[in-house]
C-alpha positions in Angstrom: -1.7 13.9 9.1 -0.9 13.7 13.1 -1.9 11.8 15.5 -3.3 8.0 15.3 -4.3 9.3 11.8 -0.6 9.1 10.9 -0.5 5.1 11.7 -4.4 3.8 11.1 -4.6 5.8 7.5 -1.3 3.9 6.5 -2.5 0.4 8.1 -5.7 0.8 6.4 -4.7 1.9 2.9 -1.6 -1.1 3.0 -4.3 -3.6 4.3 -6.5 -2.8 1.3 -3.4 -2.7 -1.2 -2.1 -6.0 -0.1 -5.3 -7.9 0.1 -6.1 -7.1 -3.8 -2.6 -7.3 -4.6 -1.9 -10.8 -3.1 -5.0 -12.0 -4.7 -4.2 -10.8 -8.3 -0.8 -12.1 -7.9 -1.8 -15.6 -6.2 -4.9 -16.2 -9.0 -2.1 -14.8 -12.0 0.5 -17.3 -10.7 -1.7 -20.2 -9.8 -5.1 -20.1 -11.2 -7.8 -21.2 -9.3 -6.5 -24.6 -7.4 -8.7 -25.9 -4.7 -6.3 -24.2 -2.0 -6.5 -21.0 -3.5 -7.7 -19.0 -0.5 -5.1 -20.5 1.9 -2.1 -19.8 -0.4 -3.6 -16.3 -1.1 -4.6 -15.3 2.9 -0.8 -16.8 3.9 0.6 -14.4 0.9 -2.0 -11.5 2.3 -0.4 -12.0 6.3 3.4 -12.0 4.8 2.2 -8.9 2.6 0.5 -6.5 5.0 3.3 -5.8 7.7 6.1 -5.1 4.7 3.5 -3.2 2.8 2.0 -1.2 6.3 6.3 -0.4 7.0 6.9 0.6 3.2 3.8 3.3 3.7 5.2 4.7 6.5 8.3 5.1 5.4 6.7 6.5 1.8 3.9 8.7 2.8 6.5 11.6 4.0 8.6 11.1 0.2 5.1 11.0 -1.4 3.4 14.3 0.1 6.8 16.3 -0.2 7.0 14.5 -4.2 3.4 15.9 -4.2 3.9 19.3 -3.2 6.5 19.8 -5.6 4.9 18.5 -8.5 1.8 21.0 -7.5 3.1 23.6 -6.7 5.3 23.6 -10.3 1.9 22.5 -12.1 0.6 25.4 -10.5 3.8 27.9 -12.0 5.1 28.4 -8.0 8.8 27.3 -6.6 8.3 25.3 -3.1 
């Protein structure tokens, strides 16, 4: 990935992650109390920025992890 790809694809994916993550977490944890959404959105806006650093710093780990474990499904040495 180059470009802006390199940063929105991360941003974008980490958004998503966190938002469905912070809401599992918050309901498992809490239940459904009357201030559910504001405990869950604070959660979501502490979440995102560690989450969006973590898939930058991951993504480069994850495609070389990738394209090892491919290439050795696929019988070849990387």
């Amino acid at each position: 990935m180059e470009g802006k790809a390199k940063y929105i694809f991360p941003a974008l994916l980490s958004g998503v992650m966190a938002f469905l993550m912070t809401a599992v977490i918050t309901f498992i944890n809490l239940g459904m109390p009357p201030d559910f959404v504001a405990r869950w959105l604070r959660a979501f806006l502490i979440a995102w920025p560690l989450a969006y650093c973590a898939a930058l710093i991951a993504a480069p780990i994850a495609r070389r992890g990738t394209a090892l474990i491919v290439a050795r499904l696929e019988g070849r040495k990387s």
